[in-house]
N, C-alpha and C positions, 0 to 999 in steps of 0.2 A: 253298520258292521264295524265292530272292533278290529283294527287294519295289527295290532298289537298280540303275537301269539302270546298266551296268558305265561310260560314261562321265560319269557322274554327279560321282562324287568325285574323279578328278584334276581336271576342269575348275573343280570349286567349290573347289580349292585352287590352284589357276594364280589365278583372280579376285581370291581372298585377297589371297593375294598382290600381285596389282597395286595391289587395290582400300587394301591396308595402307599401302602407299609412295603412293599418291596422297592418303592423307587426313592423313598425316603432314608430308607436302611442305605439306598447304593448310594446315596447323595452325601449322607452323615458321613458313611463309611469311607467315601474317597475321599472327602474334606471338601465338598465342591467339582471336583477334577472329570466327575461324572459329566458333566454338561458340556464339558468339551470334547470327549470322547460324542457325546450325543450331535454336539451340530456336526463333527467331521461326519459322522453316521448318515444325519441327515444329506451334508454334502453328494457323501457318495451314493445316496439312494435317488439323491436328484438328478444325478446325471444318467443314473441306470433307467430309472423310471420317464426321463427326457426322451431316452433313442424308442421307448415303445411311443409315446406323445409325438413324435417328431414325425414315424413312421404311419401312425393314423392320419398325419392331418398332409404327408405327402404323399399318401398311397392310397386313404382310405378315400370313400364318397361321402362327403358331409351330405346329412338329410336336411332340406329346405325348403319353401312353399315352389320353389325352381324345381329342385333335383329330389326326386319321389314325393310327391305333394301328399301321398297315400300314407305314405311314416311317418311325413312330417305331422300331417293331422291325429293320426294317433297320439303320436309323441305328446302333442299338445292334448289329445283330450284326457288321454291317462293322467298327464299332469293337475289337470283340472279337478280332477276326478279322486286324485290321493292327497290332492291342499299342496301341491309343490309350485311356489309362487313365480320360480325361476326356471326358466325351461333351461336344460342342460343339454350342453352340444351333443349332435348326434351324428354317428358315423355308418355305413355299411362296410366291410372289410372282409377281404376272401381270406379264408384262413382253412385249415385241416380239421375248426373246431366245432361241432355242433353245441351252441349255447348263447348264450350273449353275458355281458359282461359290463359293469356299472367301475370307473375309477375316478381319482383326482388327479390332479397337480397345479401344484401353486395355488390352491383355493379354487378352483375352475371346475366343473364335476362333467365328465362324459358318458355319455352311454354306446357302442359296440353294438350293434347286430351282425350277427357275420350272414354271411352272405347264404349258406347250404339251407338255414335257417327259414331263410325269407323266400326260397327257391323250394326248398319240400312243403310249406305251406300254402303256393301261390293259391289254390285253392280256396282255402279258408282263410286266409288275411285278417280276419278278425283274431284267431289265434293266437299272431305275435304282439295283442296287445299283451297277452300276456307275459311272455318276455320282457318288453318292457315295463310294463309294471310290477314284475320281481325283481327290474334293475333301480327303480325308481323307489322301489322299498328301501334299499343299502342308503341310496340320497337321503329319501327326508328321516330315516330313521338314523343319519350320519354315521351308521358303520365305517366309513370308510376314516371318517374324521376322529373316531374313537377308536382304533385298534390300537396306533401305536401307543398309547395312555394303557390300553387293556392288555397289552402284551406280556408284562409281568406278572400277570394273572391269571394267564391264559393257559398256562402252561399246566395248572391246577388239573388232577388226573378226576374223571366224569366230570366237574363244573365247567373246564374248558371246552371239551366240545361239547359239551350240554349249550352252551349258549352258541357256538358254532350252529347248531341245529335249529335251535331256535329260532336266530334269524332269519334263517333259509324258509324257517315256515311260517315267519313273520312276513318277508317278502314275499310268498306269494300267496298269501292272502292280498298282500297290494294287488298282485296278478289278478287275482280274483276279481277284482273289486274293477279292473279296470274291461274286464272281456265281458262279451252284449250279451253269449250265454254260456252255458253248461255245456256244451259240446266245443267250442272253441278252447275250452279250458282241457279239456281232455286231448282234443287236438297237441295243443302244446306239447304235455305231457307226454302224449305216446310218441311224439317225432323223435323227444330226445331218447323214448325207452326201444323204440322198434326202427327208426332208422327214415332215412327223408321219402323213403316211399314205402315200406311194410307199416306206418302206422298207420296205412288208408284203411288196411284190412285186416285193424289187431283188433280182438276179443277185450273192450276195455272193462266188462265184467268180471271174465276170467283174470283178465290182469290185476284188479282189484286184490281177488279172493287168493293172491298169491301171498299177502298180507300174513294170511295164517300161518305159513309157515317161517316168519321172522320172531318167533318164541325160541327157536331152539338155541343150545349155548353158543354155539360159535356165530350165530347171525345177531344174535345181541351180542357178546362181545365184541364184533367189528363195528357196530354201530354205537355202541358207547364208547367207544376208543376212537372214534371218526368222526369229521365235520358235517358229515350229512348224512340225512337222514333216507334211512330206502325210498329209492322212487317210488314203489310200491306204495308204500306210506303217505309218501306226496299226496299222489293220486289220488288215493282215500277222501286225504283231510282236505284234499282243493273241491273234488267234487261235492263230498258232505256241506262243504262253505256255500259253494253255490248254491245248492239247493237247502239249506236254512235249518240243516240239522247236525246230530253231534256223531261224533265218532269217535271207534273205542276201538283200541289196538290193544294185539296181545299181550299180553304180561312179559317182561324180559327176564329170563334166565336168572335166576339166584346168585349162581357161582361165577356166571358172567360178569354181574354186578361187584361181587367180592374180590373178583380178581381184576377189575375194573381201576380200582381202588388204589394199585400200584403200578398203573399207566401214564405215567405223565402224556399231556397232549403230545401228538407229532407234527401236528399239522402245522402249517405258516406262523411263525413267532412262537413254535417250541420245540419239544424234542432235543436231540443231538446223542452225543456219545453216552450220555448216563441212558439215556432213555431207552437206548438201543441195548444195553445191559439189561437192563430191567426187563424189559422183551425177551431176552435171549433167555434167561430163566423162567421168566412166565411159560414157555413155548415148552419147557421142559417139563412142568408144573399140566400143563394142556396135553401133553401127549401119554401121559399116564394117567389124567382121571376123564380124557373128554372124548373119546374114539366110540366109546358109544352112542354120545349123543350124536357125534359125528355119521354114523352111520344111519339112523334113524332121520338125520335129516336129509341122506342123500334117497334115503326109501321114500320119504314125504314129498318131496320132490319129482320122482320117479312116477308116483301116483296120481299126484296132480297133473302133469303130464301126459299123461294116458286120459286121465277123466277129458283135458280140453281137448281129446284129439276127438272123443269120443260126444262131444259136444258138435262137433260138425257132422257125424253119422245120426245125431236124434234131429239135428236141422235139415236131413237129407230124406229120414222118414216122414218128418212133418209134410214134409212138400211132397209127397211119393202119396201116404194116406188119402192127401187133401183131392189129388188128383186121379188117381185110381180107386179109391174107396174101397180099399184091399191094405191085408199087411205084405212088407217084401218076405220073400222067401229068401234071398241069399243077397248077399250086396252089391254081386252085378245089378240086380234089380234097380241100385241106389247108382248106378255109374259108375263104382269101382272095377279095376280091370280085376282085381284078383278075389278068390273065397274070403281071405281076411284082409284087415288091412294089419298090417304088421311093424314092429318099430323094432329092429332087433339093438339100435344103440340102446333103449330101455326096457329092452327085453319083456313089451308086451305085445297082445294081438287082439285084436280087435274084430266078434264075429254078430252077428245079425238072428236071432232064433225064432221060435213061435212067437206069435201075436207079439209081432216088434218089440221082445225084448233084445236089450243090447249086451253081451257080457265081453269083458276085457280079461284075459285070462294074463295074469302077472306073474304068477309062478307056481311053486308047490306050497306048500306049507310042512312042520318036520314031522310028520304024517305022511306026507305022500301025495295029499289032497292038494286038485288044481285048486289057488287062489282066485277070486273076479270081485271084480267091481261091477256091480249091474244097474243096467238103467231099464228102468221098467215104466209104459205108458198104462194108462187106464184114457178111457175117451168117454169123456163129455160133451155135452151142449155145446160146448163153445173151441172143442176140438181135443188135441190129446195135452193131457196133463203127463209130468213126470214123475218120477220116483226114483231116487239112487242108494243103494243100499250095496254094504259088505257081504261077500261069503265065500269064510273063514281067513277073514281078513282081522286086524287086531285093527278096531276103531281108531288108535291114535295116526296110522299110517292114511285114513281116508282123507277126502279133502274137504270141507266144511262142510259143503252142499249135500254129502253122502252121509253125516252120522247123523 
């Protein structure tokens, strides 16, 4: 497995690049003087960056073949596992953060697990190899050791967090690469997307197929203007990994791209007052040509929505058919207390009809005509199969699985 996402290294030599002619130009330009402005720089980042270093190692719990022999052994075989010759210190740390976290100081590299982390997983344990091997990815891939060199680069409006993104999908490919299987990987994933106990019981399918709708303008625009890439996305590209295939994400936005163009980075080592200018006009630029698209993606949303709610009512048939060998007639039948199940914050309802089909009634259309989303079974040999289909629904508002 290539531990390297493929646009990784041109973009980390495009930044080079920039980031070479911009420290040369401050070098020439100040006659020298730059460098001393740089160690004071460095100075005061040592000491800022010391009270977090100081606080890990008086607060945190060093992992060791003593103290959790369980992370300490991961720790080490992740290491083994991604060519990292040096095992790097490893801490546990109670913090408000769901994540983990990979840094330096002084030449010394640490790796962070926080604590919420290792406590929503106890179950699957295998899972936070993942974590650690997307923190182990920033090590041997020395992000940490190339930013401040990349920083004059960074700033670069799409290239900079184009490569921001990269890495993060660069690293967890390492994740990948370190967890026993495909379900541990998804684990990971949904603890940070659903929370240290709803990812027990999250739809990592549905969650998937959420993918589709990161085409429209405003969700490619925040994500080309952003260091990271939707978790949804994640998702995608860690499972497709594991399992030894490729993946293909929607197309992003034309005018999101174009207006993309005059974003300088915000993220860590850019931004500031121009950049926030720049923003403030874009914003004005967006609100005169983008409310449509804006609107169509709060409707795409809305539907997909309804479809996974409506995903637990054909789970509820399957098991109702299998066991009575009958369709239900009404969704008490199914253990709902009421006629419909109803969502009034997304304004659909959800009802049960002849021969178990399911229809979602979402609204009118400018006719007059109820909208639905219908799931319709056919039964086979090997039980009931599904079907999902619009009516008078406009196809672009379906969710994948339905057009």
């Amino acid at each position: 497995m290539n531990l390297v996402y493929k646009n990784e290294k041109p973009l980390v030599l495009i930044t080079a690049v920039v980031a070479a002619i911009v420290w040369l130009a401050l070098f020439l330009g100040t006659f020298g003087i730059l460098l001393v402005y740089l160690l004071l720089g460095y100075v005061f980042f040592l000491f800022a960056h010391s009270a977090f270093i100081s606080h890990l190692k008086g607060s945190g719990v060093r992992i060791s073949k003593e103290q959790y022999p369980d992370l300490h052994d991961s720790l080490v075989r992740c290491c083994q596992k991604v060519g990292l010759r040096e095992v790097p210190e490893a801490y546990l740390l109670r913090t408000d953060f769901f994540n983990a976290l990979a840094t330096k100081f002084l030449g010394r590299h640490f790796v962070v697990l926080f604590t919420d982390v290792v406590d929503a997983l106890e179950d699957q344990p295998g899972a936070i190899d993942f974590y650690i091997g997307h923190e182990l990815g920033h090590i041997h891939r020395k992000h940490l050791s190339w930013d401040p060199f990349l920083m004059t680069g960074g700033w670069l409006p799409v290239i900079g967090p184009a490569l921001r993104r990269a890495e993060e999908y660069t690293c967890d490919r390492y994740g990948v690469a370190c967890c026993q299987s495909p379900d541990d990987i998804k684990a990971a994933l949904a603890a940070i997307a659903a929370g240290d106990t709803r990812w027990k019981t999250m739809n990592i399918d549905a969650y998937i197929q959420q993918v589709s709708v990161t085409n429209g303008f405003w969700m490619s625009f925040n994500e080309l203007t952003g260091d990271y890439p939707w978790l949804t996305k994640r998702m995608a590209t860690a499972v497709a990994l594991s399992e030894g295939r490729e993946v293909s994400h929607p197309r992003r936005s034309l005018l999101a791209w174009f207006l993309a163009l005059f974003i300088p980075r915000l993220g860590v080592g850019g931004g500031g007052v121009a950049s926030l200018v720049v923003v403030v006009a874009v914003v004005g630029i967006l609100a005169a040509v983008a409310i449509p698209q804006y609107q169509e993606y709060v409707e795409r949303v809305r539907y997909q929505t309804a479809y996974s709610s409506a995903l637990e009512v054909r789970d509820a048939i399957d098991g109702y058919v299998a066991d009575n060998q009958m369709w239900p007639v009404a969704m008490q039948d199914l253990g709902y207390p009421e006629a419909t199940l109803d969502d009034p914050a997304n304004s659909f309802s959800i009802d049960v009809y002849d021969d178990g089909i399911i229809g979602i009634e979402m609204g009118t259309d400018e006719l007059g005509e109820p909208e639905y989303i219908v799931l319709e079974p056919t039964v086979s040999d090997s039980g009931l199969t599904w079907m999902c289909y619009g009516q008078n629904v406009s196809v672009e508002l379906l969710p994948a699985a339905c057009r």
